[in-house]
C-alpha positions as CSV (number, residue, x, y, z in Angstrom):
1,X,-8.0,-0.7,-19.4
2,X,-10.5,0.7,-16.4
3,X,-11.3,-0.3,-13.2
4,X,-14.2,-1.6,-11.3
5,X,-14.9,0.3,-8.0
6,X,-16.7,-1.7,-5.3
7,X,-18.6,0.9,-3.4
8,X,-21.0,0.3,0.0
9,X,-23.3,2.4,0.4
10,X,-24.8,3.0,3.6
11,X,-27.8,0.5,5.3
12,X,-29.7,3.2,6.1
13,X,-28.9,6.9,7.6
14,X,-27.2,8.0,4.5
15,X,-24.9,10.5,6.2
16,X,-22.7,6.9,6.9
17,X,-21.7,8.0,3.2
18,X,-17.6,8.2,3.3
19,X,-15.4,11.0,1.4
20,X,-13.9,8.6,-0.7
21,X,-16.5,6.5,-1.9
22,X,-18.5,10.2,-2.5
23,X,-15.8,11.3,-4.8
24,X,-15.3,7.7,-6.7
25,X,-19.0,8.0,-8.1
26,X,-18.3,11.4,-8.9
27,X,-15.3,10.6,-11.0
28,X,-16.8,7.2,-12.1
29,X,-17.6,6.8,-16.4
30,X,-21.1,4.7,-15.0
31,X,-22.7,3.7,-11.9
32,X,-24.0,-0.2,-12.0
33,X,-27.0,0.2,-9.4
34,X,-29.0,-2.3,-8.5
35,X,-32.1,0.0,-8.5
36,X,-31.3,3.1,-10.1
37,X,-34.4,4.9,-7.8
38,X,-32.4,4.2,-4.7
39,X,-29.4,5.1,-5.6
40,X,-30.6,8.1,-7.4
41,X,-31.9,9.7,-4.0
42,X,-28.4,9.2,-2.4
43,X,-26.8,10.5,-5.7
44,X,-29.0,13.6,-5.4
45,X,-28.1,13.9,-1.6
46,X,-24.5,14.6,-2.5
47,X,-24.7,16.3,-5.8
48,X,-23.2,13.2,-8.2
49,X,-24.6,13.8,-11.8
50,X,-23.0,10.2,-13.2
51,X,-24.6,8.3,-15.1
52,X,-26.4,5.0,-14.4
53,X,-27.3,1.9,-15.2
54,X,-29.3,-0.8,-13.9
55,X,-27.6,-3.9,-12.9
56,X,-29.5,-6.6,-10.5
57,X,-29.9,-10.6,-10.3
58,X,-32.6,-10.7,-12.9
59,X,-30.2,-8.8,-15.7
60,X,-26.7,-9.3,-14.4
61,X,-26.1,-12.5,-16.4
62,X,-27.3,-10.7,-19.4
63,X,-25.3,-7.6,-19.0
64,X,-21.6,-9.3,-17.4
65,X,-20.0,-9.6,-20.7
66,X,-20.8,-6.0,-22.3
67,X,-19.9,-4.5,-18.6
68,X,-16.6,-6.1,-19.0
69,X,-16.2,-4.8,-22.4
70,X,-17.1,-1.5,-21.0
71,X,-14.0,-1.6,-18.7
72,X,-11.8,-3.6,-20.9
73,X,-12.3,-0.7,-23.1
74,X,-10.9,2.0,-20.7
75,X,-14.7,2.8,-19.1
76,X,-14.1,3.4,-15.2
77,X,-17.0,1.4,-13.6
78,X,-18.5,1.6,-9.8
79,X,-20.5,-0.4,-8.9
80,X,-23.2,-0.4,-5.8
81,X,-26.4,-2.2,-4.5
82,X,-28.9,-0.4,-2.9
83,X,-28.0,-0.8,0.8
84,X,-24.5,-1.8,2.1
85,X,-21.4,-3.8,0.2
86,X,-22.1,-5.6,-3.3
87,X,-21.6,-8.9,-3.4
88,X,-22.9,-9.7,0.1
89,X,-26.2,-10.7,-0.3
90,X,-26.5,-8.6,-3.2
91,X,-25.6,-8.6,-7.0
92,X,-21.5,-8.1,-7.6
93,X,-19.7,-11.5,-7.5
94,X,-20.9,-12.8,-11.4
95,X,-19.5,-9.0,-12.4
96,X,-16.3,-9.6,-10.5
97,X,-15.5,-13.1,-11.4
98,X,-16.0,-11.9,-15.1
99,X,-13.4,-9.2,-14.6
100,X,-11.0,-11.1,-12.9
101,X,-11.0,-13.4,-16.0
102,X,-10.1,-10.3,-18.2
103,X,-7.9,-9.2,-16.4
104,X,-9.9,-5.9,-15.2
105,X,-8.6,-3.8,-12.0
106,X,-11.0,-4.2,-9.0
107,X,-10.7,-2.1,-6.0
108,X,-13.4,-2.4,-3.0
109,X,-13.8,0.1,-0.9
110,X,-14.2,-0.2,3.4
111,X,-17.5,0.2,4.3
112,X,-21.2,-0.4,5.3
113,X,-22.4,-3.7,5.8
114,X,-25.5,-4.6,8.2
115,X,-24.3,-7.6,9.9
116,X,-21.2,-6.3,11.7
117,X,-22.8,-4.1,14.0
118,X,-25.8,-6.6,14.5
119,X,-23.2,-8.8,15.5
120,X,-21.6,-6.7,17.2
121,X,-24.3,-5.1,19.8
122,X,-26.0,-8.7,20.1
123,X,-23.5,-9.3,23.1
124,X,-22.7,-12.8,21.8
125,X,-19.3,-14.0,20.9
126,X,-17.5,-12.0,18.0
127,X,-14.0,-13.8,17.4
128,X,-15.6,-16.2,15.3
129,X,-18.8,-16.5,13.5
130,X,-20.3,-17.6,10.4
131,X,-22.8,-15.7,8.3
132,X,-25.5,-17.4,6.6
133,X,-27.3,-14.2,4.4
134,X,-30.3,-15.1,3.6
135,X,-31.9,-18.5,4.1
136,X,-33.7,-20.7,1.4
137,X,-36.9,-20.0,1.0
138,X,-38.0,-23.5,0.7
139,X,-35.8,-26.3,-0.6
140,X,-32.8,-26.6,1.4
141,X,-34.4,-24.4,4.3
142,X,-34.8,-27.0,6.9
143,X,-31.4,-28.8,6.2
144,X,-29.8,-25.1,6.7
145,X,-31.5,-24.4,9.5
146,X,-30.6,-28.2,11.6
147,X,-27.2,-27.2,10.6
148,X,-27.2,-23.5,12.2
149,X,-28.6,-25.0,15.2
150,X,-25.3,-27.6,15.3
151,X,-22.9,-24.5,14.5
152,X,-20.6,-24.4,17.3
153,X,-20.0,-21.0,17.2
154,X,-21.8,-17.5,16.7
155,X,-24.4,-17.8,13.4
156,X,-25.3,-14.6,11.7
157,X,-28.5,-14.0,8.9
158,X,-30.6,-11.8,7.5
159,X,-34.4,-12.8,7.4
160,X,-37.2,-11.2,5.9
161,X,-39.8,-9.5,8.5
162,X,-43.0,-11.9,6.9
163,X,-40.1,-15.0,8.3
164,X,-39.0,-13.8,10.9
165,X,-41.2,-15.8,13.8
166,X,-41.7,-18.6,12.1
167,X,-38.2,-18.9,12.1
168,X,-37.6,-18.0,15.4
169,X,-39.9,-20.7,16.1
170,X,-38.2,-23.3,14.0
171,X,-35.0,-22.5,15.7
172,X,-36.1,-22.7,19.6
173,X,-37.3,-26.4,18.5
174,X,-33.7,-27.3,17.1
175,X,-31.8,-25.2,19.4
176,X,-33.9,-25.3,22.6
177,X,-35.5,-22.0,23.6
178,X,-32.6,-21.0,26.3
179,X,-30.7,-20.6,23.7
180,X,-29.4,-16.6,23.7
181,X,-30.0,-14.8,20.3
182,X,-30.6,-11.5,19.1
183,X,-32.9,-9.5,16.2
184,X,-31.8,-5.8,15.4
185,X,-33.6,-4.2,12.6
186,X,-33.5,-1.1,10.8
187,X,-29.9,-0.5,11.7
188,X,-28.9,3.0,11.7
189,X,-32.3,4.3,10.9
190,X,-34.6,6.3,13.2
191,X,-36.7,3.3,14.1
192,X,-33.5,0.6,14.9
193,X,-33.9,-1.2,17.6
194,X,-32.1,-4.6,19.3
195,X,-34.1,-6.9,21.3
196,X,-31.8,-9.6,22.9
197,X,-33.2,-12.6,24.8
198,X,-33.4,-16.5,24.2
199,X,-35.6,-17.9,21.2
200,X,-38.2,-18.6,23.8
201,X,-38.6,-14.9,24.6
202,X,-38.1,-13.4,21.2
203,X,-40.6,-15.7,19.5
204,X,-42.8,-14.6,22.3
205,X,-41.6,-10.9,22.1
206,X,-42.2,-10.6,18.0
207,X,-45.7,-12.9,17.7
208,X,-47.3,-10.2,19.5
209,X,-46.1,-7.2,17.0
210,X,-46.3,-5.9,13.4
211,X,-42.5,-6.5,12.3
212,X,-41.1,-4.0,9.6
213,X,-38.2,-3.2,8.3
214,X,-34.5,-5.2,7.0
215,X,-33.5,-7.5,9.7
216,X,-30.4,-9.5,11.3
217,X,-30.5,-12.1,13.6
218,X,-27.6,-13.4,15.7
219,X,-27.9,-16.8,17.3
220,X,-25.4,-17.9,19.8
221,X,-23.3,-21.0,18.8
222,X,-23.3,-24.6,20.5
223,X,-20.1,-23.8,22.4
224,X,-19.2,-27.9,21.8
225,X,-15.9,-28.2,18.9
């Protein structure tokens, strides 16, 4: 029987790369990357010649059962997405679910994952918080949103740069715009930046710019149990 290696790769400066997870795809049978371009240049960066295969939400249901059978046949398999920890927000959990059932060894390694340090910096509460990914893009959207707004403690989610003021927008209506939130983007690349204020301000702050790059937002909870 293999094993399944759970491997985050860093969100953006790829020195963030660890020792172990470096010689895990090294030793690795197959890497399952999400898109084998991306991972390819990090690959290339530290010399890993393994091959790879492309595994990402339009395919995964097709290719779960003969990845198992890959692994149930003695195949050691890691498995990354192109930026930060499979499985959050990315492709991973149909894989894992799959081995689990067949009784596969998983191991996940420590590592990268964009909305810990966005949460971190953002200044607002950190002992407890819910994370929200991404949002609907339209049915369910508004429901999720009224329900963020009612959170009681600190919400975290990623947004797409083309969303991101119209959702800022949306949320100063529900939440008021005094409420405190944050927006870093590009985390640990040579553009990142953090812009804390209420909704008010960063609605204001972020109609008046071009917005690029992957972003979190951190919204400060209700406070009320």
């Amino acid at each position: 029987m293999g094993k399944l290696t759970i491997v985050p790769t860093p969100v953006g400066n790829l020195a963030d790369m660890t020792f172990r997870a470096i010689a895990v795809l090294r030793d690795a049978d197959l890497i399952l990357a999400e898109d084998t371009r991306i991972t390819a240049r990090l690959l290339k960066k530290y010399g890993i010649t393994t091959p790879m295969q492309s595994h990402h939400k339009f395919n995964e249901h097709k290719t779960v059962e003969a990845i198992t059978g890959k692994l149930a046949a003695g195949m050691n398999v890691a498995l990354v997405s192109d930026a930060g920890t499979p499985g959050i927000s990315d492709p991973g959990y149909l894989l894992i679910r799959a081995c689990l059932q067949a009784e596969v060894e998983i191991e996940c390694l420590p590592g990268p994952t964009a909305l810990i340090p966005a949460l971190v910096v953002s200044g607002l509460p950190c002992d407890r918080f819910t994370f929200e990914g991404f949002l609907p893009q339209r049915k369910g959207r508004a429901a999720r949103l009224r329900l963020m707004a009612e959170t009681p403690h600190t919400v975290v989610f990623f947004e797409s740069p083309f969303r991101l003021v119209a959702t800022l927008r949306q949320l100063a209506e529900l939440c008021g715009p005094d409420r405190n939130a944050s927006v870093s983007r590009e985390l640990s690349k040579i553009h990142e930046e953090t812009i804390r204020g209420t909704l008010g301000e960063l609605t204001e702050y972020f109609s008046n710019r071009q917005i690029r790059g992957e972003i979190v937002v951190v919204i400060q909870g209700t406070g009320k149990p």
